[in-house]
C-alpha positions in Angstrom: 44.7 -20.2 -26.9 43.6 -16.2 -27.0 43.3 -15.2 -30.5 45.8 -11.8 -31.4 44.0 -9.1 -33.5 43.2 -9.5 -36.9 46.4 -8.7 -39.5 45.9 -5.6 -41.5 45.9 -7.6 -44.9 42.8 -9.8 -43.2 39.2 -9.1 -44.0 38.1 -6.9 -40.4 36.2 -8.2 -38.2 32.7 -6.6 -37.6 30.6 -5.9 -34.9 27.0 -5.0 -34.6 25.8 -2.8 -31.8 21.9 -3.1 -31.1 20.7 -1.0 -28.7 17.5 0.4 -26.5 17.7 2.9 -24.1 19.5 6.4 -24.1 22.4 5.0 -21.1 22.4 1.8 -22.5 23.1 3.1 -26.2 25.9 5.9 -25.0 27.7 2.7 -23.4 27.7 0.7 -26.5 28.3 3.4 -29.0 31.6 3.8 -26.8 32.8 0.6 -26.4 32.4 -0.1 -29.9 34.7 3.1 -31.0 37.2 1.8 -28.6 37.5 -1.1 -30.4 40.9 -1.8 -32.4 42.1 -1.7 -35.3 41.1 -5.1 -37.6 37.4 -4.3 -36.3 34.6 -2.1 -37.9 31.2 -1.3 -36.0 27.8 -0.7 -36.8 24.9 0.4 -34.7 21.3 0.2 -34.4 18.7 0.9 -32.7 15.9 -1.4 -31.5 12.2 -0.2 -31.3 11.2 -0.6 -27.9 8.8 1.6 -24.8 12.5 3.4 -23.9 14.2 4.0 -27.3 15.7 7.7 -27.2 14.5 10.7 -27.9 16.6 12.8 -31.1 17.9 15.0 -28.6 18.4 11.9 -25.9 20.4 10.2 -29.0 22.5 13.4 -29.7 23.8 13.4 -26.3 24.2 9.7 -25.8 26.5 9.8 -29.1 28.2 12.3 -28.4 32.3 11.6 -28.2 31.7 8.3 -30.2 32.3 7.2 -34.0 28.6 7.8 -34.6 26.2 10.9 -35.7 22.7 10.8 -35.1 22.0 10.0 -39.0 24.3 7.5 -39.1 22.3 5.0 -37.0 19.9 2.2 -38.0 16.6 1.8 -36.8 15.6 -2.4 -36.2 12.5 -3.9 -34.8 12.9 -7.1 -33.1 10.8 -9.0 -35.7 13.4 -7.8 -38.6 16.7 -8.1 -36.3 17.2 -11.6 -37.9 17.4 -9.7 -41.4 19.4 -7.0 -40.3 22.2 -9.5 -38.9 21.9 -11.6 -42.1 22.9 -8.6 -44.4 25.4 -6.9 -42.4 27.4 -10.6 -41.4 28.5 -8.8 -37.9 31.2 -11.7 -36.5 29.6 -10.6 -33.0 26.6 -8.8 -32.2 26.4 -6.8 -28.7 23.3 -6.6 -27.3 23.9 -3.4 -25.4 20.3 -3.4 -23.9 18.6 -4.0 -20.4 19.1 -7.5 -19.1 15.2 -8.9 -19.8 15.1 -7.5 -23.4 18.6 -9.5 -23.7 16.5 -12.5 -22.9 14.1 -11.4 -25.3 16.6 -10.6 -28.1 18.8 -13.3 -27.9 16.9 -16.1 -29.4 16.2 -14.3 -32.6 20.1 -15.0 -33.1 20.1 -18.7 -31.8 18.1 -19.1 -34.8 20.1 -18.0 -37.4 22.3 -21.0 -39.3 25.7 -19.6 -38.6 24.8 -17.2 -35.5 27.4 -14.6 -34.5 29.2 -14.3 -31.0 26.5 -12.5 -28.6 28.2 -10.0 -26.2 26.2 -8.3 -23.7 27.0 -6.3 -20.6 26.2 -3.0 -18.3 26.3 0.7 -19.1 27.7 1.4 -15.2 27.6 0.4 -11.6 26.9 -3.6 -11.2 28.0 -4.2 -7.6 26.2 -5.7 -5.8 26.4 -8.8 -8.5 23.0 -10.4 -8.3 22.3 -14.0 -9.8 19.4 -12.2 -12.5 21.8 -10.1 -14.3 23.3 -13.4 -15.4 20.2 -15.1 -16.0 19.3 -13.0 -18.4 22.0 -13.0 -20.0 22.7 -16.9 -19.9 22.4 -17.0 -23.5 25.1 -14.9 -24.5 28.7 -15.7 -24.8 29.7 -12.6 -23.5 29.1 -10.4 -20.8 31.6 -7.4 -20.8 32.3 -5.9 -16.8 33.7 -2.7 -15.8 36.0 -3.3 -12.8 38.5 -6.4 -11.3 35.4 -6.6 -8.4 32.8 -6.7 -11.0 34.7 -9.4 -12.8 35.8 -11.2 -9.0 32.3 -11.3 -8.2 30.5 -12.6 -11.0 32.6 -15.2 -11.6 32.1 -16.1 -8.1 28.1 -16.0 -8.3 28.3 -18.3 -11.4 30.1 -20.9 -10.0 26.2 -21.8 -8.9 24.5 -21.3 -12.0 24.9 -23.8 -15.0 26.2 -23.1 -18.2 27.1 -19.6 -17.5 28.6 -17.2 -19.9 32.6 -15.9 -20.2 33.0 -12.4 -18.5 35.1 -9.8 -20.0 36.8 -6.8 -18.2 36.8 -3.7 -20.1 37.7 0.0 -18.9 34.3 1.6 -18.8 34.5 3.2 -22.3 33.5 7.1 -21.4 36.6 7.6 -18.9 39.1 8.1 -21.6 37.3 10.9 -23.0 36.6 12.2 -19.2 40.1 11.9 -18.7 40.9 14.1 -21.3 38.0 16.6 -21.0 39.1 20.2 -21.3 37.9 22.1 -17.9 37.2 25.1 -17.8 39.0 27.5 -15.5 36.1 29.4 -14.2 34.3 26.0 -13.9 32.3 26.7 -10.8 29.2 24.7 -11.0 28.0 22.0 -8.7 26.2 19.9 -10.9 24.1 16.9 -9.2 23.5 13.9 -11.1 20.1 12.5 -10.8 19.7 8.6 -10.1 15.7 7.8 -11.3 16.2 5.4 -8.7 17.2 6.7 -5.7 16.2 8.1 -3.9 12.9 6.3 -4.4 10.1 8.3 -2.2 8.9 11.6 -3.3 9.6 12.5 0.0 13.0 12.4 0.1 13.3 13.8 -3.5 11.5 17.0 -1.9 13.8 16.4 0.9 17.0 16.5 -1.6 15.7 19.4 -3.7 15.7 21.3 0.0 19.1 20.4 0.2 20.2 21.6 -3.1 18.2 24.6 -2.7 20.2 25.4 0.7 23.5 24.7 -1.0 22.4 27.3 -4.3 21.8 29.6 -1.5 25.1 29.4 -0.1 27.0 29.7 -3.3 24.9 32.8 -5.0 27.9 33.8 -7.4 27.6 29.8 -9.0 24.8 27.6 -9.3 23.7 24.4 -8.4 22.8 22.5 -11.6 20.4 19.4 -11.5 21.7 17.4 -14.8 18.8 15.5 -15.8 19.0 11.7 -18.5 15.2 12.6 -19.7 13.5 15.5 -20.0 9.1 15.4 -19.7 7.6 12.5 -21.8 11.1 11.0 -23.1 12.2 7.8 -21.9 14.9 6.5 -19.8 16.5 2.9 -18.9 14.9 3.4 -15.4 11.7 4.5 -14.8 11.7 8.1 -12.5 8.7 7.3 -10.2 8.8 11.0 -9.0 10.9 13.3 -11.9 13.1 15.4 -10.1 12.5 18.3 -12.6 9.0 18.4 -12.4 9.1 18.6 -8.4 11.2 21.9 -9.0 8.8 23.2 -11.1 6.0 22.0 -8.9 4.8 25.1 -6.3 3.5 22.6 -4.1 7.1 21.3 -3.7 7.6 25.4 -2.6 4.7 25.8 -0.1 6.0 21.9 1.5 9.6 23.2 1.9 8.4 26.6 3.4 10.8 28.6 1.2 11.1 30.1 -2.6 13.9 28.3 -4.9 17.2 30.3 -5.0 17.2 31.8 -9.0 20.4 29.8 -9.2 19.5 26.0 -8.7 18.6 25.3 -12.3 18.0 22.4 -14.6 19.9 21.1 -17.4 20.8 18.3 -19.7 23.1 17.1 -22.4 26.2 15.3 -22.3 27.5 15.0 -19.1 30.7 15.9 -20.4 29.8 19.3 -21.2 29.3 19.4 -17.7 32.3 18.4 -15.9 33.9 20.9 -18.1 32.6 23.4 -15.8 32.0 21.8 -12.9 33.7 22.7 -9.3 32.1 19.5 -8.2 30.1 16.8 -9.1 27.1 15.2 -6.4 25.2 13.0 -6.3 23.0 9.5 -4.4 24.3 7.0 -6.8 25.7 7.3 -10.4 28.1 6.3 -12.9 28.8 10.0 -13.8 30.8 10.2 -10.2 33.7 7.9 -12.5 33.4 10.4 -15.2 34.3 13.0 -12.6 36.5 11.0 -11.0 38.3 10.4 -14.2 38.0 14.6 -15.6 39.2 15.2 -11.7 36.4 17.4 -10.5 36.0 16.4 -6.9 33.1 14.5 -6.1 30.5 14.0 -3.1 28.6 10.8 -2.3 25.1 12.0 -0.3 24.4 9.6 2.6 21.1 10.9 4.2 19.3 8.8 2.4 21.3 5.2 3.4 24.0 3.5 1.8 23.3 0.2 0.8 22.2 -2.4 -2.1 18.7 -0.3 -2.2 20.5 2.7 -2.6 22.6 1.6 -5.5 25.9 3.0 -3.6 27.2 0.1 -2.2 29.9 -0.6 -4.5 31.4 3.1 -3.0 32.2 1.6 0.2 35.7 2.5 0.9 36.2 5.0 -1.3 36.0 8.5 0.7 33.9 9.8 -1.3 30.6 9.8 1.0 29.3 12.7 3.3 26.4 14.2 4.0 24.0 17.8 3.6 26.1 19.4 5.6 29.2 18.9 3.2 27.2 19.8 0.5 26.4 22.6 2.1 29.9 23.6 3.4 31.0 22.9 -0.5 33.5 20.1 1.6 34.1 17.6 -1.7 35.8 14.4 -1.8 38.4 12.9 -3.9 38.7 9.2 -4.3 41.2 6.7 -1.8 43.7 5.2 -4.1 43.1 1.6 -2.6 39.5 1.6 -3.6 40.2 3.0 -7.4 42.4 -0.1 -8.6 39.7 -2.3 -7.6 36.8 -0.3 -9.0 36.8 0.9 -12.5 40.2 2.0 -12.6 42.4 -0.2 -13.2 45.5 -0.3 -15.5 44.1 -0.5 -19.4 46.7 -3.7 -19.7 44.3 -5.8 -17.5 41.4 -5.3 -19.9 40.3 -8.7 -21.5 37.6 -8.4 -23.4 38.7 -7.8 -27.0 41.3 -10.6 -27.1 37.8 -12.9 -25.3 36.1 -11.7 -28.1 38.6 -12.3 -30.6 38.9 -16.0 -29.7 35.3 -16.7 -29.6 35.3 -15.3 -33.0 37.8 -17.6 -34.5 36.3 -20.4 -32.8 33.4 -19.2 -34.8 35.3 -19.4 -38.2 36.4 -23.0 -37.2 33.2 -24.3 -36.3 29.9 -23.0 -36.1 28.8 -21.7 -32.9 25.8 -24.1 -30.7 22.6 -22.3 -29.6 23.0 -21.8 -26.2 19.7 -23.0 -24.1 17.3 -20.8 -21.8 17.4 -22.9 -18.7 15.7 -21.0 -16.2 12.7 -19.3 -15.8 10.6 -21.9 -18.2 7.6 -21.8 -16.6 4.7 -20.9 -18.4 6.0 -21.7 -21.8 5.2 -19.8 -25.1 3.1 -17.4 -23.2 5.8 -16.4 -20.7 8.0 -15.8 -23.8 5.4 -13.8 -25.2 4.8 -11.4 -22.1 8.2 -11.1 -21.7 8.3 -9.8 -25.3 5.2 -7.3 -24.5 6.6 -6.4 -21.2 10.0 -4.9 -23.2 9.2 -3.4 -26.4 5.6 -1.9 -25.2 3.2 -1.1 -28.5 6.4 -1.7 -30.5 5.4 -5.6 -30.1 3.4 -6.9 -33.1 2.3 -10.8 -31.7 -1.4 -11.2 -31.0 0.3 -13.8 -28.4 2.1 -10.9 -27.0 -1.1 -8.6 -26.6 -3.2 -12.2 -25.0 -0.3 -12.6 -22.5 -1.5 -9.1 -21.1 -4.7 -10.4 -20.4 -3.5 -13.8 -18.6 -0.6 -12.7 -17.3 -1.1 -9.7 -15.3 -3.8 -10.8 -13.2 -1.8 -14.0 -12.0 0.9 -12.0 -11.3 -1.4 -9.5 -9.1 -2.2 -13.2 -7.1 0.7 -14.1 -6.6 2.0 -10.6 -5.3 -1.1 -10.6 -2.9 -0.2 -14.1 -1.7 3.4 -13.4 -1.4 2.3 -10.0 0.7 0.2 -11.9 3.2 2.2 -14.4 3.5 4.9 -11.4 4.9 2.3 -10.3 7.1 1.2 -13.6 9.1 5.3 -14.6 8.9 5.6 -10.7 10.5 2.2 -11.8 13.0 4.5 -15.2 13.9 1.1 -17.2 12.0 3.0 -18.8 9.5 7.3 -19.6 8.7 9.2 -16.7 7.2 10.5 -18.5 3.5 13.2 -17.0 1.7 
């Protein structure tokens, strides 16, 4: 039986937010001040190699419950203490999936653990069987659209002992929906993905294209709206910063042309920018629901593939792709109806996750909650465990085990990458069986 929310003469129910990276904290700050009434919040912040910058934290916060000053910092080593005074009922670990591996045990141990909720800051399609792996010891994972939820549940049919999934309107859309837009707004603002595209080559190849599009439009300007500025952090490593390219003059002399005045660079909320935004572009990015939802048209770029690589799979359908010569013809897209109820916008009735929440709490109250098991990836032990641990929080991690599985670890793994490329190769030569 699904528990209702708690009366208003009840003690609330509490939740504690921890957190790493800049995306990964403006998605749990949100969902958090969406929650109902009967529930407080509190969020912290752990210390890891991607924790965000002051100004990174400003604009992640921003539209939420939470100021800057208001937030707690946590290391992994004291997270135990933290939970123990604070008493959260649940605890969200709104972090990337390994350091939710990493983090979840420290509250298995705990006598009377809280519920652990976990889940994604954005796009999640195609489902893969690692984002639930690393997350098999939570109780929770929160998802973003019917497909998300469809899909998941599908994939886990194969995988013991898998947690409860949760749908939940993806938390910055209400504010997008109710964003204030300018009417002069006449930028085209393009998101960047630190992902895609991957090569510096196409990066130089997209700045070209922006650059040709700023040209075209020299009364408004083409702003690049960048997660991280130089030296901060992001959730995603940015093999080849975007910015930096722009500012590179060898990126000039390879394109054979100067940089229109007008093609800038910019960050801060995103929100801020939709506000005066004709249009919003990009490869692949959560922001195109935020415009989706603020109704600034949008456009999908498809030069560079559409796929699983590309992170734009999950757009299929939706009418929002096209290509440079779009861009460059200002020709934007709005979304197909069809493809919207099944992706991220459903109907706020269908959301689940609180009253999921709510009833793994109560079950809480009535017994205490079992540890859930890490069954896969056991190999190696203690010393896995431990480079796992390095791997996420960077100097932040105190073990000597942790700094010992640097030495062990990464030269196996550089074996076993060579081995696993020639293997490719003689499989390519037909000298050996291609395995999967």
């Amino acid at each position: 039986m699904t528990a209702g929310p708690a009366s208003s003469d009840a003690a609330p129910r509490r939740l504690l937010v921890v957190s790493d990276s800049d995306s990964y904290t403006k998605w749990g700050a949100a969902l958090a001040s969406r929650l109902p009434a009967g529930w407080e919040a509190d969020l912290a912040i752990l210390a890891s190699n991607v924790r965000p910058s002051a100004r990174q934290l400003a604009a992640a916060l921003a539209g939420t419950k939470w100021t800057p000053d208001a937030v707690r910092d946590v290391h992994l080593d004291d997270l135990s203490d933290l939970v123990t005074r604070v008493r959260p009922d649940a605890v969200l670990l709104a972090m990337r999936g390994p350091l939710v591996r990493v983090a979840a045990p420290h509250l298995h141990a705990l006598a009377d653990r809280p519920v652990i909720v976990s889940g994604f800051p954005g796009l999640t399609i195609p489902a893969v069987p690692k984002a639930i792996i690393y997350r098999e010891q939570t109780d929770l994972v929160v998802l973003h659209s019917r497909r998300e939820v469809r899909d998941f549940t599908a994939l886990a049919e194969d995988l013991p002992a898998a947690p409860r999934f949760g749908l939940a309107s993806l938390p910055f859309l209400a504010a997008a929906a109710e964003l204030d837009r300018r009417p002069d707004a006449a930028d085209v603002v393009f998101a960047v993905q630190a992902k895609v595209p991957a090569s510096r080559e196409e990066r130089v190849e997209l700045i070209g294209m922006l650059a040709g599009a700023a040209r075209l439009r020299p009364q408004g300007r083409v702003v690049v709206k960048v997660r991280a500025r130089s030296g901060e952090a992001q959730t995603h490593a940015e093999a080849y910063d975007l910015a930096e390219l722009i500012a590179d003059p060898s990126v000039t002399r390879e394109l054979g042309f100067t940089l229109p005045p007008n093609l800038v660079v910019e960050d801060g909320p995103m929100a801020a920018h939709l506000a005066r935004a004709a249009a919003l572009v990009t490869v692949s990015s959560t922001a195109v629901l935020e415009a989706i939802a603020a109704g600034v048209p949008a456009l999908l770029l498809e030069d560079f593939g559409v796929g699983a690589r590309q992170l734009n799979l999950v757009f299929e359908g939706s009418g929002l792709f096209g290509d440079r010569a779009d861009l460059a013809a200002g020709r934007w897209r709005t979304p197909e109806p069809a493809w919207l109820a099944d992706n991220y916008f459903h109907e706020p009735a269908a959301d689940d996750w609180v009253a999921r929440l709510d009833e793994l709490v109560a079950g809480r109250a009535a017994a205490p909650l079992p540890a859930l098991p890490r069954r896969h990836n056991l190999t190696g032990g203690a010393l896995r465990r431990a480079f796992e641990r390095r791997n996420m929080l960077g100097e932040h991690d105190r073990s000597l085990l942790g700094a010992l599985s640097l030495v062990v670890a990464l030269p196996s793994r550089g074996a076993v990458r060579a081995v696993r490329r020639l293997r490719r190769r003689l499989a390519g030569e037909g000298q050996l069986p291609a395995t999967g």
